[in-house]
C-alpha positions as CSV (number, residue, x, y, z in Angstrom):
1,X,-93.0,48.0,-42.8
2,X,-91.3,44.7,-43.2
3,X,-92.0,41.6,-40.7
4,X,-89.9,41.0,-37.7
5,X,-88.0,38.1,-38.0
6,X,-88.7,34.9,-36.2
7,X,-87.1,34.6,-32.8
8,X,-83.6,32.8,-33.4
9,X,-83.8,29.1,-33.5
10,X,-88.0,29.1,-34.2
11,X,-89.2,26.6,-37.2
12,X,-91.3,27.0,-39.6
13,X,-93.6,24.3,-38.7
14,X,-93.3,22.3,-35.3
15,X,-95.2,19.1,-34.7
16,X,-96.0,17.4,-31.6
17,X,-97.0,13.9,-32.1
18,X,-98.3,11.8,-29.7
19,X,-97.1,7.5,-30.1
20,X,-99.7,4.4,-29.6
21,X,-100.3,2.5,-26.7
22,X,-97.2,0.2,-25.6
23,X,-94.6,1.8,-28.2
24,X,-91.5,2.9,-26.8
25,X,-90.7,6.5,-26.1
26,X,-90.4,8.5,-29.1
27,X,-92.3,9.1,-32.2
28,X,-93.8,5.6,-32.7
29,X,-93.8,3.9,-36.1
30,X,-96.9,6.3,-36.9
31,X,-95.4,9.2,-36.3
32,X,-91.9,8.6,-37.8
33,X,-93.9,8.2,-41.0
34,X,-95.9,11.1,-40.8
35,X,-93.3,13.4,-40.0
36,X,-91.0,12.0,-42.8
37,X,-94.2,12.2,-45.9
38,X,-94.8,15.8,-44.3
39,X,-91.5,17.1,-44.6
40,X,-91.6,16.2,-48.2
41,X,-94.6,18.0,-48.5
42,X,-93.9,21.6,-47.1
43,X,-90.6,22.4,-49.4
44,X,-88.0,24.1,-47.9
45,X,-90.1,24.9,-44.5
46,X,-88.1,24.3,-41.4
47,X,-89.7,21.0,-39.3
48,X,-88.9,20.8,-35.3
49,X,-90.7,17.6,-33.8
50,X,-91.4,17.0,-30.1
51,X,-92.7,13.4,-29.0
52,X,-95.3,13.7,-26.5
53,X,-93.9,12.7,-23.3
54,X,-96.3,10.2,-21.8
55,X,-96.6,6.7,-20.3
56,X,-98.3,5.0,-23.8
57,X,-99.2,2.6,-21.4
58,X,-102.1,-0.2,-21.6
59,X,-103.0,1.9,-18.3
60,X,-105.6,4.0,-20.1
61,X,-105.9,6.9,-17.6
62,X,-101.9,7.8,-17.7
63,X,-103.1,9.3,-21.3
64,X,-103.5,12.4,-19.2
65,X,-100.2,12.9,-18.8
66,X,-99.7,12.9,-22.2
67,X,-102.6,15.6,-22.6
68,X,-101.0,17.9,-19.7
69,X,-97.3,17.5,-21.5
70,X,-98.4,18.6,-24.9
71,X,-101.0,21.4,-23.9
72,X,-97.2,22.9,-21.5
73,X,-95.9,22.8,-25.0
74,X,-98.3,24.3,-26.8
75,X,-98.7,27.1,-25.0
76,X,-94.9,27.3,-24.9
77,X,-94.2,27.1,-28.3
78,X,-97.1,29.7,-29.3
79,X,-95.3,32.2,-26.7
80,X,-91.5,31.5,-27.7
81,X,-92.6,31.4,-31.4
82,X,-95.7,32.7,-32.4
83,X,-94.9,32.8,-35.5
84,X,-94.7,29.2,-36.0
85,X,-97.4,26.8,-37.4
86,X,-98.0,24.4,-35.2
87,X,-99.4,20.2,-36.3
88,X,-100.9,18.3,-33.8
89,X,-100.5,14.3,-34.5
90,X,-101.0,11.6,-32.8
91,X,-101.8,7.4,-33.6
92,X,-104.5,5.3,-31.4
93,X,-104.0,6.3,-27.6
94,X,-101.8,9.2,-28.9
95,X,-105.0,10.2,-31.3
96,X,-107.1,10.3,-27.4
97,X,-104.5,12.4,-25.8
98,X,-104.2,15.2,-28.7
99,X,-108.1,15.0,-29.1
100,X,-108.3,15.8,-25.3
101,X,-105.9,18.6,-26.0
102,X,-108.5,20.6,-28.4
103,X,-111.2,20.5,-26.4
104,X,-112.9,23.6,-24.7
105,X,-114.8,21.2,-22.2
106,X,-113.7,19.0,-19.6
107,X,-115.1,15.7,-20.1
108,X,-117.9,14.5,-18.1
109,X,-117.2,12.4,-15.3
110,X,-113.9,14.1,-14.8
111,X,-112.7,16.0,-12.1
112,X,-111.4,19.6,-12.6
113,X,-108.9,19.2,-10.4
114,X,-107.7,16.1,-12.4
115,X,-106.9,17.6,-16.0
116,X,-105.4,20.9,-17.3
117,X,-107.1,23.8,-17.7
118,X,-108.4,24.0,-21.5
119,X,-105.9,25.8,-23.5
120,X,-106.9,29.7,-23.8
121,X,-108.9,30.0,-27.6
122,X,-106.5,32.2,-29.4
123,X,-103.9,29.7,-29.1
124,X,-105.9,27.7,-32.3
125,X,-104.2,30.6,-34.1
126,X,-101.0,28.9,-33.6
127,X,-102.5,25.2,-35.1
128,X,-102.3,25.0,-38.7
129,X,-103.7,21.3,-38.6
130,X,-104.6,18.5,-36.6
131,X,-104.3,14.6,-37.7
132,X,-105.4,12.0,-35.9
133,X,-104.7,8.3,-36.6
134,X,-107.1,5.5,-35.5
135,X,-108.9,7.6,-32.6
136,X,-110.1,5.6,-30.2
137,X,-114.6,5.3,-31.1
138,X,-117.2,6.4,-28.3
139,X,-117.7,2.6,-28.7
140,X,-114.4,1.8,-27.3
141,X,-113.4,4.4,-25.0
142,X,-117.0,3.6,-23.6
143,X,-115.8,-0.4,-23.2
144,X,-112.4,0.6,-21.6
145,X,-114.7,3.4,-18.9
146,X,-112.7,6.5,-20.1
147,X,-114.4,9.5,-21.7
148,X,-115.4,9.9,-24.9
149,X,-112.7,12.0,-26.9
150,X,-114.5,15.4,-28.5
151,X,-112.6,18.0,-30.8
152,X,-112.7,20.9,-29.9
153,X,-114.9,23.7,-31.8
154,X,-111.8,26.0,-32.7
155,X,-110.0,22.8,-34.3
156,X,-112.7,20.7,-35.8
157,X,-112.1,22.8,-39.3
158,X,-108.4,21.6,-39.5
159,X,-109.1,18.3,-37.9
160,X,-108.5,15.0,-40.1
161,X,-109.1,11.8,-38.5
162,X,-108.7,8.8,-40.1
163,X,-110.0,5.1,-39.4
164,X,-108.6,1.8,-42.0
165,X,-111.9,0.1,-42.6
166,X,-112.6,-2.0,-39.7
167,X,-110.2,-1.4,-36.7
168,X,-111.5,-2.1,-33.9
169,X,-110.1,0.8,-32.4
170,X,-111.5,3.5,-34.4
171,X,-114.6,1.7,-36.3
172,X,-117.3,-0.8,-35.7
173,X,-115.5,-3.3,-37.3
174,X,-113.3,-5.5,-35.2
175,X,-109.8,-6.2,-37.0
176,X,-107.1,-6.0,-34.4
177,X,-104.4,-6.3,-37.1
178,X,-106.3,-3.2,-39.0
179,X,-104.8,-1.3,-36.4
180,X,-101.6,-1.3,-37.7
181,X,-102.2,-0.7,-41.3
182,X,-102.3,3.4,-40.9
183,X,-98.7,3.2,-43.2
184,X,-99.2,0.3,-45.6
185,X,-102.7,1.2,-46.5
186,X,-101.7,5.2,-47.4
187,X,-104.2,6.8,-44.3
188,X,-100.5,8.2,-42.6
189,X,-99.8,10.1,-46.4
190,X,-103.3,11.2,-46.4
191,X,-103.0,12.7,-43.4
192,X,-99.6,14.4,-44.3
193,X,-101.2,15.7,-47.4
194,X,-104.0,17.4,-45.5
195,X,-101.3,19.2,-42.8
196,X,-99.4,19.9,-45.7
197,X,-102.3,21.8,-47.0
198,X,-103.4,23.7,-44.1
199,X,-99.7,24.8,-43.5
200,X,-99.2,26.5,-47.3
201,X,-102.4,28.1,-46.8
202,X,-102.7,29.4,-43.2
203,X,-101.9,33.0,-42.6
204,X,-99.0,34.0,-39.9
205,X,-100.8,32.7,-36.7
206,X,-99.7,36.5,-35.4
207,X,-102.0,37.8,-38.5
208,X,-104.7,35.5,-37.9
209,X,-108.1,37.2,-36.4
210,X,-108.1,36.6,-32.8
């Protein structure tokens, strides 16, 4: 029998990327890029975006909002248009929030009551890839008092994260202006190249094992 089609007005691929700390609402400079080197990559695919919806403030702990916001839209997506592949993406604080959004554990030292349930394990159907920009090190999150960010089991096979030699954020190293080499020095391309990949070659997320 021939496929159903898609539910009207469902894309092809649908990214949700998540900005750095203090850019304005949006994408981010980050994300603009990877959204524009992926859409070169994945032919004549449909690409929907959604910007994470969250504070990107200095105010470390406000990152949760960010991880409540995309997790909603995950799991809305997946139900509206399961049929859709899904990239997670997300630069520096953003790269902490869509980290926190794989993971299968609530982070020690965390309250239940304080963070969003982990999403339900078939929804990793749904994610072709996930590509994370300058994520925030044990090292630092440790300094700043937040918990460490852990990717989750179901996600760690089509999980890139990326680090330019020497951020501080991401590395031992500790170049601030490092930090904001993720275009220049190619890492953003990479990282569209690998979601590229994972999208050509993932199966429907309706026929993937469950």
């Amino acid at each position: 029998p021939l496929a159903a089609p898609p539910p009207p007005g469902c894309p092809d691929v649908q990214v949700l990327f998540a900005r750095g700390t203090t850019e304005p609402p949006g994408l981010g400079a980050m994300g603009e890029a990877f959204v524009d080197d992926l859409k070169a990559r994945v032919g004549p695919r449909s690409v929907a975006v959604y910007p994470v919806d969250y504070p990107a403030s200095p105010d470390f702990p406000t990152a949760l909002q960010g991880v409540v916001d995309a997790s909603t839209q995950v799991q809305k997506i997946a139900a509206a248009c399961p049929d859709t592949h899904m990239v997670l993406g997300g630069y520096s604080q953003g790269a902490a929030v869509m980290g926190f959004v794989t993971t299968e554990l609530i982070p020690d030292g965390v309250s239940a009551s304080e963070v969003p349930q982990p999403m339900p394990p078939d929804i990793a159907n749904h994610i072709a890839a996930v590509a994370l920009l300058g994520t925030p090190s044990d090292r630092f999150m440790n300094v700043i008092k937040q918990p460490e960010v852990k990717i989750g089991s179901l996600y760690q096979p089509k999980t890139i994260e990326l680090c330019v030699p020497n951020d501080f954020v991401c590395s031992p190293g500790n170049d601030i202006g490092a930090h904001a080499r993720y275009i220049s020095d190619g890492l953003v391309g990479q990282a569209a190249d690998f979601a590229a990949s994972k999208i050509v070659t993932s199966p429907k997320p309706t026929s993937a094992p469950g």
